[in-house]
C-alpha positions as CSV (number, residue, x, y, z in Angstrom):
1,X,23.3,125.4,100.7
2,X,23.0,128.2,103.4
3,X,23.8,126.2,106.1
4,X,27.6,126.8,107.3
5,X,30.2,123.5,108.3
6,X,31.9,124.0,111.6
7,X,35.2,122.5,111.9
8,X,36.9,122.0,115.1
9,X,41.2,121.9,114.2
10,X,43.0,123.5,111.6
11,X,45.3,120.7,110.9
12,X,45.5,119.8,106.9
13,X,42.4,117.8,107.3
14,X,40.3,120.3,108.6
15,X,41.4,123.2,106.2
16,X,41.3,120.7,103.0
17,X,37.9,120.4,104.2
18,X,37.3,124.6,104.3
19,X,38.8,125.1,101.0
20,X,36.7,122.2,98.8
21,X,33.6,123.9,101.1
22,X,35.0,128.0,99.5
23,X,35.2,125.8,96.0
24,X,32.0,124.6,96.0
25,X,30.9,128.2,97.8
26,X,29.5,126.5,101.1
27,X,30.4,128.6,104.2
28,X,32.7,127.3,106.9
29,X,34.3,128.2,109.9
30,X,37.1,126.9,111.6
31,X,37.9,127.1,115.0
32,X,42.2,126.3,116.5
33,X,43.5,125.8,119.5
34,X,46.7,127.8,118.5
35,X,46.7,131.7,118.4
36,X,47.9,132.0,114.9
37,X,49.3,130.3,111.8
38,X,52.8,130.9,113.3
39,X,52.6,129.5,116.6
40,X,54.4,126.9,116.2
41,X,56.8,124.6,113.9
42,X,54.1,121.9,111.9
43,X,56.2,119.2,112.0
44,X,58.6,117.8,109.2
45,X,58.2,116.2,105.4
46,X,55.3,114.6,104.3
47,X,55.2,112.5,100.9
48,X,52.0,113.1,99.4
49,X,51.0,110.2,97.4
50,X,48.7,110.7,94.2
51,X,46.3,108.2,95.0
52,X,45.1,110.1,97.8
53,X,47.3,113.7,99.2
54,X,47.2,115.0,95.5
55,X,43.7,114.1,94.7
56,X,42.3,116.1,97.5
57,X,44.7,118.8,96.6
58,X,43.4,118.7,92.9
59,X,39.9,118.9,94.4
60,X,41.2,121.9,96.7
61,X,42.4,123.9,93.0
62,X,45.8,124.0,94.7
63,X,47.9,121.7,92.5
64,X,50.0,124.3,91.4
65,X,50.6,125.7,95.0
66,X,51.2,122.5,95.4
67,X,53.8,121.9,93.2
68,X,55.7,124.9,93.9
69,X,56.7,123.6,97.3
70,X,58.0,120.1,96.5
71,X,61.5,119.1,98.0
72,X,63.1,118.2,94.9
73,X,65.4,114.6,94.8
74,X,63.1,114.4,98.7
75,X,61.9,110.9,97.4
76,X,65.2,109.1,98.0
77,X,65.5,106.2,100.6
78,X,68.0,104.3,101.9
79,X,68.5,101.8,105.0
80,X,71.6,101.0,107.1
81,X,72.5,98.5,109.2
82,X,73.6,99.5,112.8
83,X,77.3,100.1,111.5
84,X,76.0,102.4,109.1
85,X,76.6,100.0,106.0
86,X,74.3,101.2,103.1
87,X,72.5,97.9,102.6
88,X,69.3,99.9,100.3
89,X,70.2,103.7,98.0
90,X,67.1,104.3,96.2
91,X,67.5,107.9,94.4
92,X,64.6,109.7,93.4
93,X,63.5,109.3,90.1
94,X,61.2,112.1,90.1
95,X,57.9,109.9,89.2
96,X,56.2,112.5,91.1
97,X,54.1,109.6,92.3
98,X,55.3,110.5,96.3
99,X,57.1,113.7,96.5
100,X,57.9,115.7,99.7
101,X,57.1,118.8,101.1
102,X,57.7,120.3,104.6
103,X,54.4,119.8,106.5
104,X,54.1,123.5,107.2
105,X,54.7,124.8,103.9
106,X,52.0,122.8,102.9
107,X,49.8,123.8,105.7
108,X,50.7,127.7,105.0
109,X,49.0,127.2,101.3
110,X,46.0,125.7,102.3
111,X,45.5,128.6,104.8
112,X,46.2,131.3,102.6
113,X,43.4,129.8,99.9
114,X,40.6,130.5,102.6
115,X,38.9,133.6,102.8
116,X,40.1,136.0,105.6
117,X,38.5,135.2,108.6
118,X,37.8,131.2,107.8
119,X,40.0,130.3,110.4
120,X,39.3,131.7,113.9
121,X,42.8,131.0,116.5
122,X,42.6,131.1,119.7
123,X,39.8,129.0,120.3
124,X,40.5,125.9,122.5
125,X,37.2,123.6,122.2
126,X,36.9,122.9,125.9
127,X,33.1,121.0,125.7
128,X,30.3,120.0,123.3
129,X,26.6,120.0,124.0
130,X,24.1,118.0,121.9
131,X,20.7,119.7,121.5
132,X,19.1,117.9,119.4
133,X,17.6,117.4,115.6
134,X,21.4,117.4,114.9
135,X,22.5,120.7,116.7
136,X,25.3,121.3,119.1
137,X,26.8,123.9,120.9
138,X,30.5,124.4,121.1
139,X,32.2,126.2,124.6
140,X,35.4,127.4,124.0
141,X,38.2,128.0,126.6
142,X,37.5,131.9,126.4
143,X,34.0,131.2,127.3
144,X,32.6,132.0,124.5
145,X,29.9,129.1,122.5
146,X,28.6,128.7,119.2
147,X,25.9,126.1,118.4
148,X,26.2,124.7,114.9
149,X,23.7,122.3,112.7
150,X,26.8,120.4,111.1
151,X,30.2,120.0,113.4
152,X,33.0,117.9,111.8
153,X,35.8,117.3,114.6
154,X,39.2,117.5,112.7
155,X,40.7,117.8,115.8
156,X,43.2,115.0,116.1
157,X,44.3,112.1,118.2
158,X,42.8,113.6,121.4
159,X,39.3,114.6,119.9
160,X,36.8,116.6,122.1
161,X,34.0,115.6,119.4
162,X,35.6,111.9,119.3
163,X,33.0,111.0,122.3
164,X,29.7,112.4,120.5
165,X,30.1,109.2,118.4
166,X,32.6,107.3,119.6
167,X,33.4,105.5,123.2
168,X,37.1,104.6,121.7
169,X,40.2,106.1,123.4
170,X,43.8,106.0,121.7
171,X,45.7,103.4,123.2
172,X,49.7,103.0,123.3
173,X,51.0,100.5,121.0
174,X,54.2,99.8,123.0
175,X,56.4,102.5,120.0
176,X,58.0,106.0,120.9
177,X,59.3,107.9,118.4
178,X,62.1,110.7,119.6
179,X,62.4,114.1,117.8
180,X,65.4,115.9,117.4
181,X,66.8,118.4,114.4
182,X,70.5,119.0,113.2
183,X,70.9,122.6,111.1
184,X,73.3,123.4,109.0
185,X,74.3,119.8,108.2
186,X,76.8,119.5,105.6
187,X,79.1,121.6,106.7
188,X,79.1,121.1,110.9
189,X,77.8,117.4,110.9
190,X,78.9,116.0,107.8
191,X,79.4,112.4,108.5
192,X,75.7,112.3,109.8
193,X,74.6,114.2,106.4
194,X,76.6,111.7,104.0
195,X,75.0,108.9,106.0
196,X,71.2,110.5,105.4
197,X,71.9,110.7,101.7
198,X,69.7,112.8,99.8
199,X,65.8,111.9,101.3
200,X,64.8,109.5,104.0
201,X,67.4,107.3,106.0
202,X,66.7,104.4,108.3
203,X,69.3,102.4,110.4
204,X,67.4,99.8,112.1
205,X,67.4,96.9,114.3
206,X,65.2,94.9,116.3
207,X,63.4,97.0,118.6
208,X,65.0,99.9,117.9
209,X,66.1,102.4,114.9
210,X,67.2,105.9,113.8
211,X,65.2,107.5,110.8
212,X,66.0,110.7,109.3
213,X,65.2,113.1,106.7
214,X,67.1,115.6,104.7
215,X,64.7,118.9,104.9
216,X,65.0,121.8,103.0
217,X,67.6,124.7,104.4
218,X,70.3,121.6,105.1
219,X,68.5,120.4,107.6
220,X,68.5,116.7,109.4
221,X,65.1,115.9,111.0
222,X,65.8,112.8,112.9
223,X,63.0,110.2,114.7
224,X,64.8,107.9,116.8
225,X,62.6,104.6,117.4
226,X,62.5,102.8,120.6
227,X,59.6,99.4,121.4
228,X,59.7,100.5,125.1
229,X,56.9,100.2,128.1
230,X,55.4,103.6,129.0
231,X,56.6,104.1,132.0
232,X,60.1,103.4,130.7
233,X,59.9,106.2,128.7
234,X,57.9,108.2,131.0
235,X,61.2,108.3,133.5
236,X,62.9,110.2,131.6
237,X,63.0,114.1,132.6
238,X,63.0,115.6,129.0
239,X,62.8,118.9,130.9
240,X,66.4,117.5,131.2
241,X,67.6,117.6,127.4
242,X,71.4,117.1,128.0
243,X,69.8,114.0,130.3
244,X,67.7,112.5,128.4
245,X,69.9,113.1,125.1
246,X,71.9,110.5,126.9
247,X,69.5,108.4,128.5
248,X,67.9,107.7,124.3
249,X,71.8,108.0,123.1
250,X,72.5,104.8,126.0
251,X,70.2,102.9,124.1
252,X,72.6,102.5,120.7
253,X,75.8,102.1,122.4
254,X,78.4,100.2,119.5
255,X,76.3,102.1,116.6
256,X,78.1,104.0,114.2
257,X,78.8,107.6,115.4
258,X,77.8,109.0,112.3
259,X,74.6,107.5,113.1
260,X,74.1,108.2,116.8
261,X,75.5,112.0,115.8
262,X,72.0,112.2,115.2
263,X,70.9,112.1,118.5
264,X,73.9,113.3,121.0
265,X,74.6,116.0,118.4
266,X,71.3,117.4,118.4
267,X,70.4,120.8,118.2
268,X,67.0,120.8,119.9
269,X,66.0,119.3,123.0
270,X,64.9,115.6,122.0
271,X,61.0,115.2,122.4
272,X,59.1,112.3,122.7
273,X,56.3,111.5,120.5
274,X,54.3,108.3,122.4
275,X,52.4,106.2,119.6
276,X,48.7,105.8,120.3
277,X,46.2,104.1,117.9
278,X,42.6,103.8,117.3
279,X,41.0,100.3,116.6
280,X,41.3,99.3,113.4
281,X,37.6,99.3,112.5
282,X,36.7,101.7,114.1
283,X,33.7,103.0,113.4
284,X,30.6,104.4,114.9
285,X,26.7,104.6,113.8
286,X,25.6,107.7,112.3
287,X,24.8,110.6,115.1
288,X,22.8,113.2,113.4
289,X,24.4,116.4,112.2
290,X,28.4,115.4,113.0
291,X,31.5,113.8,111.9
292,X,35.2,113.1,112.0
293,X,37.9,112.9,109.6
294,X,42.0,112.5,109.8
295,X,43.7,111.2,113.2
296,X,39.8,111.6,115.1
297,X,38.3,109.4,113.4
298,X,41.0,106.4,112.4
299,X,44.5,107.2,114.5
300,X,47.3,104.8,113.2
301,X,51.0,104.0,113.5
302,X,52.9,106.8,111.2
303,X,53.2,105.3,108.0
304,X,52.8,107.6,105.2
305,X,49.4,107.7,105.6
306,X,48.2,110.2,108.1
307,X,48.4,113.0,106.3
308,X,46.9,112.3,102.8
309,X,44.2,110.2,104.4
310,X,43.2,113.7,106.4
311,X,43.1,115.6,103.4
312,X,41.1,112.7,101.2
313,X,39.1,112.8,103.9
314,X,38.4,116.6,103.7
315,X,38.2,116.7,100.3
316,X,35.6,113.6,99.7
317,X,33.5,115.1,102.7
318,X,33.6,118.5,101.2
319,X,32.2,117.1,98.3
320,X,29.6,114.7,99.6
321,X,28.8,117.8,101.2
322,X,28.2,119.7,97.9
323,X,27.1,116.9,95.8
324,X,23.7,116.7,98.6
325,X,23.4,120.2,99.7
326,X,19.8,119.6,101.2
327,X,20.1,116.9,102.8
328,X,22.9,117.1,105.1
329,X,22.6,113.0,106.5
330,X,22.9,112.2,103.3
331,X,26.1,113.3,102.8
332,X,27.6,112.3,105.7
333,X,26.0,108.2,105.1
334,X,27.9,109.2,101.8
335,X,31.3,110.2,103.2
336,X,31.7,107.5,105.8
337,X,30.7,104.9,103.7
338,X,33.4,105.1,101.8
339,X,35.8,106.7,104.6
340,X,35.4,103.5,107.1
341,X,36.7,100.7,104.9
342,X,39.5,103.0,103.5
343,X,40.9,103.9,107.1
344,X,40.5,100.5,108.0
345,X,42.9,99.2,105.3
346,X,45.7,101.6,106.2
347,X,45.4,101.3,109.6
348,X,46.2,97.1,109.6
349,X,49.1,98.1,107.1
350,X,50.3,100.8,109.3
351,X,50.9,98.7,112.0
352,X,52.0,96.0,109.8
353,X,54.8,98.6,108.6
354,X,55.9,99.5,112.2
355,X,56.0,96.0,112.8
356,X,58.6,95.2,109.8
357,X,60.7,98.4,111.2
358,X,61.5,96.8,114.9
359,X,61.2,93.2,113.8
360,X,63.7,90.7,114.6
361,X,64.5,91.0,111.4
362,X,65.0,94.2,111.2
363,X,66.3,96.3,108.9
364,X,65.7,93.4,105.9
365,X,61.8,93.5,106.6
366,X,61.9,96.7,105.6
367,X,64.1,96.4,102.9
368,X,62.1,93.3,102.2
369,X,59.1,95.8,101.7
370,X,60.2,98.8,99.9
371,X,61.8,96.2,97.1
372,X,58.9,94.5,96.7
């Protein structure tokens, strides 16, 4: 096949995508928003499960990479009530079934596996133009355009290629998650670091919770959860971080201080991270010469999912891809096929999940489901 893939975000979806493409020798080119690999922190842990994250890294020839950058003991969980009474320890038993790595770690290895030049930063996709037998051409924010015969928009919640298919917006589902870090925990916040434990800690209660991870370098990574109206959390001037520090902190007054440490002891300012979702079947008939995968084409609650259904996604489509080199449609009827009912699944038990969370139940829904 002579005909490059144009990809549109270098998130992990996007560049799984690139590297099965370089595997199976089919030329691709993607084009980021962000001016270069290091622009900006990727985010926190990820688990990548092997019924999906590993076997698109498997298909990417970058298990061992892989490997190399696990979190070792990262798999332990444990929930607390709001007093901070352990009521769930689950160690890691090194199954290797979900282990963790940091986000950009994991991101830096799939980067580094493309060819010099794959990825192309600095270019903010500002407008699409279809013109026809399956062509479009791309402007970018510098001005420059590009017309391509097969565009893939990996380009996240907030997709420009979204609306070639698709009329479906991302809708708030009523969930903000808040995002703050503590650094060098053990030794200056060590009641917070003993409650975390070892991998992934959540104190919950109806409506609201704390959840944290242990990250390599000592480091807390906290996601305070609050079911609040939009303009609730809109009000809040996070330009203001001392502020709104205590505006989110107000909202666990009686909790344990070694649990709301978390929050009024954090070391960034506190950043809020609104919850949208697709529909859960959504779906869209097949539009000559493009496609979606990862958070464009089936956004959902954070569960576990997002990321390893990005990269199966790139890796499956990637393949398709090489397994009907001559007939472009072909593959992509292949792809989605199999893509739609997947994404579908997860998304109804993603929201199921963030439902247990905040319950009124809550934390023994979730304990409920993590025992089985």
């Amino acid at each position: 096949m002579t005909t490059p893939v144009t990809i549109i975000g270098a998130g992990l979806g996007g560049l799984t995508l690139a590297r099965v493409l370089h595997v199976h020798a089919i030329p691709a080119t993607v084009y980021e928003a962000e001016p270069s690999a290091e622009a900006r922190t990727q985010g926190g842990r990820l688990d990548i499960h092997d019924h999906n994250g590993q076997l698109a890294l498997e298909a990417a020839g970058l298990t061992a990479e892989f490997r190399a950058i696990i979190h070792e003991g990262g798999e332990a969980t444990r929930a607390l009530d709001q007093r901070g009474k352990v009521l769930l320890d689950e160690p890691d038993n090194g199954n290797g079934r979900r282990p963790e790595v940091l986000r950009g770690d994991l991101r830096r290895i799939l980067v580094d596996s493309l060819p010099t030049g794959t990825v192309e930063w600095g270019k903010k996709l500002t407008g699409v133009a279809a013109l026809g037998d399956g062509r479009h051409e791309l402007t970018f924010m510098d001005g420059s355009t590009v017309s391509t015969e097969l565009l893939v928009g990996a380009d996240g919640a907030w997709s420009k290629v979204r609306p070639l298919l698709s009329d479906a917006k991302p809708e708030y589902v009523g969930t903000t998650f808040i995002e703050t870090y503590l650094y060098d925990a053990d030794e200056r916040h060590s009641a917070a670091a003993e409650a975390v434990g070892d991998g992934a800690m959540f104190a919950l209660a109806p409506g609201k919770g704390i959840a944290a991870h242990r990250e390599a370098g000592n480091i807390l990574h906290t996601y305070v959860q609050l079911n609040c109206p939009a303009e609730w959390i809109a009000g809040i001037d996070f330009t203001d971080a001392a502020a709104a520090t205590a505006r989110v902190a107000a909202e666990f007054d009686g909790w344990a201080p070694e649990l709301t440490a978390l929050i009024t002891d954090g070391e960034t300012a506190p950043v809020p991270r609104t919850i949208h979702t697709l529909p859960n079947r959504h779906r869209w008939d097949r539009v000559p010469g493009v496609t979606l995968l990862g958070d464009a084409a089936h956004l959902m609650p954070p569960s576990g999912e997002g990321a390893n259904l990005a990269m199966l996604d790139g890796a499956e489509l990637g393949q398709a891809i090489a397994a009907h080199p001559d007939d472009l449609e072909a593959a992509l009827t292949a792809y989605e096929g199999a893509m739609f009912p997947r994404s579908e699944s997860e998304a109804a038990d993603a929201h199921e999940l963030l439902a247990l969370c905040l319950d009124d139940r809550a934390p023994h829904s979730l304990i409920d489901f993590l025992t089985g």
